[in-house]
N, C-alpha and C positions, 0 to 999 in steps of 0.2 A: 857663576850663576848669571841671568840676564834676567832682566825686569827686576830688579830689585831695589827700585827706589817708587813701585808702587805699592799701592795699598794693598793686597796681599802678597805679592814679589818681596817685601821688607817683611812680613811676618813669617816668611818663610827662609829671608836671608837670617833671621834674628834664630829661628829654630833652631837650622845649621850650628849657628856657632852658639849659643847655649849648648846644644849636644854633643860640642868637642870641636868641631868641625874646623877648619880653618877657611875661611871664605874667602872666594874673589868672585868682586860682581863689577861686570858689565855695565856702568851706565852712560846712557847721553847725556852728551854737552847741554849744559845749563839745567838737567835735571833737577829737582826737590829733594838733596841727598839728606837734609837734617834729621831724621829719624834711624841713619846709621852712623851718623856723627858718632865718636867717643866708643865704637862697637867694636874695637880691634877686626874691621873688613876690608880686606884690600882693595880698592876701587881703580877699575882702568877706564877712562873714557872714551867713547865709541858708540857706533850705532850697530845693530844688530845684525842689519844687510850687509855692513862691510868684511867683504870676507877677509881680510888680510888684518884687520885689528882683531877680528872673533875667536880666527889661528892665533895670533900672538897670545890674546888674554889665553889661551884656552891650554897652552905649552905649563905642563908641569903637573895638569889637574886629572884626580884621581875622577873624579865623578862630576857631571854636569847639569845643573838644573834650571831647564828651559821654562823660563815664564812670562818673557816678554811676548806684548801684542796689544793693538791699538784694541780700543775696546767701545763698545755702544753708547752712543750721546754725543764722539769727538768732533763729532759732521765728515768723517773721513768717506771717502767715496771708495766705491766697489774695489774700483785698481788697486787704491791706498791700500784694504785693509789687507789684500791679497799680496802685494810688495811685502809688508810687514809680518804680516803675520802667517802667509806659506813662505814666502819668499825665505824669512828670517830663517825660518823653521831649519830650510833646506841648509840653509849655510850655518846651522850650527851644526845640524846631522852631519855633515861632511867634514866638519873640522873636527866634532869630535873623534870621526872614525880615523882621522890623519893626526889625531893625536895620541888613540892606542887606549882613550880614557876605559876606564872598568865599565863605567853604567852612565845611561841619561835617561832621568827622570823627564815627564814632559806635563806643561800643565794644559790642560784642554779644559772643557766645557761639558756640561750634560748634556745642553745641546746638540754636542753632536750625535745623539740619541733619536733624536726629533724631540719636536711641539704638540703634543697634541692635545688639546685638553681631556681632563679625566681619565687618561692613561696613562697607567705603570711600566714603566719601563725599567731595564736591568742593563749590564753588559753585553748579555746576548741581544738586547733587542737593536731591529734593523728597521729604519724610518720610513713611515709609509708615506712620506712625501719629500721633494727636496728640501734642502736647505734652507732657508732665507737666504736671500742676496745683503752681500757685504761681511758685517764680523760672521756668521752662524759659515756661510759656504767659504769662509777663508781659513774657519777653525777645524772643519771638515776634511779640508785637503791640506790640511797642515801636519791632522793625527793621522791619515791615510798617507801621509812620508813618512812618519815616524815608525807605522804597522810595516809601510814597506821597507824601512830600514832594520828592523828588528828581525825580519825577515830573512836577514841577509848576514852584513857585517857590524851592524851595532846593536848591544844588549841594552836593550829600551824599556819602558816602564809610564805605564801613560794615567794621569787623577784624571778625575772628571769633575769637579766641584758645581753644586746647581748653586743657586742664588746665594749671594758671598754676602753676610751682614757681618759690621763688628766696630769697634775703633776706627775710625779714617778712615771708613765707605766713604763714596765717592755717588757710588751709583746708588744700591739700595738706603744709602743714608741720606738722601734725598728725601725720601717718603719718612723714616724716622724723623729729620730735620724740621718739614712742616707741622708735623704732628706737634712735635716740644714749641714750636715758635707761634700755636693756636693758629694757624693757615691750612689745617684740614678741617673745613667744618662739618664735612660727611663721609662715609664709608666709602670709598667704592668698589666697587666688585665684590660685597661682602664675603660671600658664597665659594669665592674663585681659590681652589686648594695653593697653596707655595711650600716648593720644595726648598728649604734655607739650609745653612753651614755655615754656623760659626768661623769666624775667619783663621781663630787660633786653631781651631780644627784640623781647618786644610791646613797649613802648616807645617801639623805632626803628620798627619794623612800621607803629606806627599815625602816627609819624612821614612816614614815606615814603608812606605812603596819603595823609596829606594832600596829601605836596606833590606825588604823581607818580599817583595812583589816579584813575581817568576816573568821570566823575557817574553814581552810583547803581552802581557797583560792588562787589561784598565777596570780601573776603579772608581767607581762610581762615589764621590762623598755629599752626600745630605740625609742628613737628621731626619727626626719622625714629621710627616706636615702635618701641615695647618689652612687655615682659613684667614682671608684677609682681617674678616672680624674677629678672628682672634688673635690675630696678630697685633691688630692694634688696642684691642684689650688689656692683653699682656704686655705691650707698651704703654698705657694707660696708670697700668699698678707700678711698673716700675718708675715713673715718672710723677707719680701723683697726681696726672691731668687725666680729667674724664674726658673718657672717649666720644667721639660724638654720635648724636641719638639717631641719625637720620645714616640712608645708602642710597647708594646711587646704582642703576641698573646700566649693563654694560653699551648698550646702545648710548646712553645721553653720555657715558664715560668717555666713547669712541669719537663721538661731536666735539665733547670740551675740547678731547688732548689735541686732535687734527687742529683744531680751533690755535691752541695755545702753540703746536710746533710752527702753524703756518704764520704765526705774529712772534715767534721767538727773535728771529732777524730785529725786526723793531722793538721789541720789549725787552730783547738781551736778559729773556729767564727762559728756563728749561722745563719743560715740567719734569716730574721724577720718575718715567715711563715714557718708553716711547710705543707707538701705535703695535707694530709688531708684537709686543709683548702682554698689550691689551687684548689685541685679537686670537692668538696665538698659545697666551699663556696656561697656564692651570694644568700641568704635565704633573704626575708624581714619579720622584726619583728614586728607586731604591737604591741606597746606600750601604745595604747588610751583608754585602762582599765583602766590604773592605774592616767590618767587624768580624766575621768570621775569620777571615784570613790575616788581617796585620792585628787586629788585635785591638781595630780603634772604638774611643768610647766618643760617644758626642756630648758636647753640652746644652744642658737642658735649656729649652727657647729662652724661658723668664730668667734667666739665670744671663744669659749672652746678650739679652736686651738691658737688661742691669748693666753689665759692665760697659755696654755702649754709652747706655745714656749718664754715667760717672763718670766717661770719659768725656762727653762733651760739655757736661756740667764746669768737669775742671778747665778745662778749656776756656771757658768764658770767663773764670773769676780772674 
């Protein structure tokens, strides 16, 4: 496995070997490996581009599951993300195919769906505009190797996971974080739908795509949506903090965040969003592929905002 000392690459390395599995994962030199501490997982170290450590980790393994890839907010530039994240892609395709594995599972994005606000999309749907430039057109032609390899000589199998909340978010737990620390004093985008997936979710998701998902397949994983104001609602009840009274219309949203990434350098803070996904966002994802066919259940929003915020409760004390 590769990415597996990130926030969901570990709940999905954790999956595996809960299910039996015996694991060996990929990570880089100086990674954050403590959350597979004590997990009976084999760890080799290595980067993902290198092809001659990817061959080595990858000698002896039944199945392979591609998760690594720089991800939104890193400041990584256009080349970077496309090094990494097709670049990687291609040199795990190849090794797995020179290593004879049975299946490779891949983890992608919804995004590569497209952005569009207020529209539904499925599996079948084809983006009526490009990419964004950077992660979205590197994860693009990262699952356009994988479709071309499944094509061919590797039996592939592709999640799509929309916006990833849970335990040790990163990204979307940013907006959870403000919220519990009283630094969200208003809505914003009340109105604007969000396609979410529990993180334990995709986990089993891409679980069951390996073991039941048909060659060159993809699946879409997100739960039923919602509304930012209900999202933070329901982050509200489960945390006992009211939510706040007031929303902000997306144009003054568009000013702040510009405002706050363009003083981040100096301010050394981030906001929880970046432009793109303000302008761009409000896509609805269906997810009902991948219940129909693997059999998955999702868990219910107020129920995944709960165990989020128990865990960062326990976290603090």
């Amino acid at each position: 496995m590769t990415g597996a000392t990130g926030f969901l690459g570990s709940e999905i390395a954790l999956e595996f070997q809960r299910s039996g599995y015996q694991v060996t994962a990929l990570v880089r030199p100086g990674s954050d490996r403590s959350y597979l501490s004590g997990r009976a997982i084999n760890l080799v170290e290595g980067d993902v581009t290198d092809s001659n450590i990817v061959a080595r980790a990858m000698q002896n393994q039944t199945y392979v599951c591609h998760a690594a890839a720089l991800v939104p907010g890193t400041g990584a530039s256009g080349s970077e993300f496309e090094r990494v994240n097709a670049g990687g892609t291609k040199v795990v395709c190849e090794a797995a195919i020179e290593a004879g594995v049975s299946r490779l599972i891949h983890v992608s994005t919804a995004h590569v769906f497209g952005i569009d606000p207020g529209t539904s999309v499925d599996e079948e749907s084809i983006p009526s505009t490009p990419p964004h430039p950077g992660y979205d057109a590197s994860k693009v032609q990262a699952e356009g190797l994988v479709l071309d390899y499944a094509a061919g000589p590797l039996d592939a199998v592709i999640v799509n996971p929309a916006v990833v909340f849970g335990p040790r978010s990163r990204h979307s737990g940013r907006l959870i974080n403000l919220f519990l620390r009283g630094r969200l004093p208003i809505i914003p985008l009340p109105n604007r739908v969000l396609s979410l997936v529990y993180s334990g979710d995709v986990a089993i998701g891409v679980r069951m795509a390996l073991e039941s998902g048909g060659r060159g397949e993809r699946f879409i994983l997100a739960g039923p949506t919602t509304t930012i104001r209900e999202f933070i609602t329901m982050l509200g009840n489960a945390s006992g903090r009211r939510p706040p009274r007031y929303s902000l219309p997306a144009w003054a949203v568009i000013s702040a965040v510009a405002l706050a990434w363009a003083a981040s350098p100096i301010s050394r803070w981030r906001p929880p969003v970046t432009l793109s996904a303000i302008r761009h966002g409000g896509t609805i994802y269906d997810g009902s592929k991948a219940i129909r066919d693997l059999g998955m259940k999702y868990t219910p929003l107020d129920v995944g905002l709960v165990n989020t915020v128990q865990w960062i409760s326990d976290r603090k004390r």
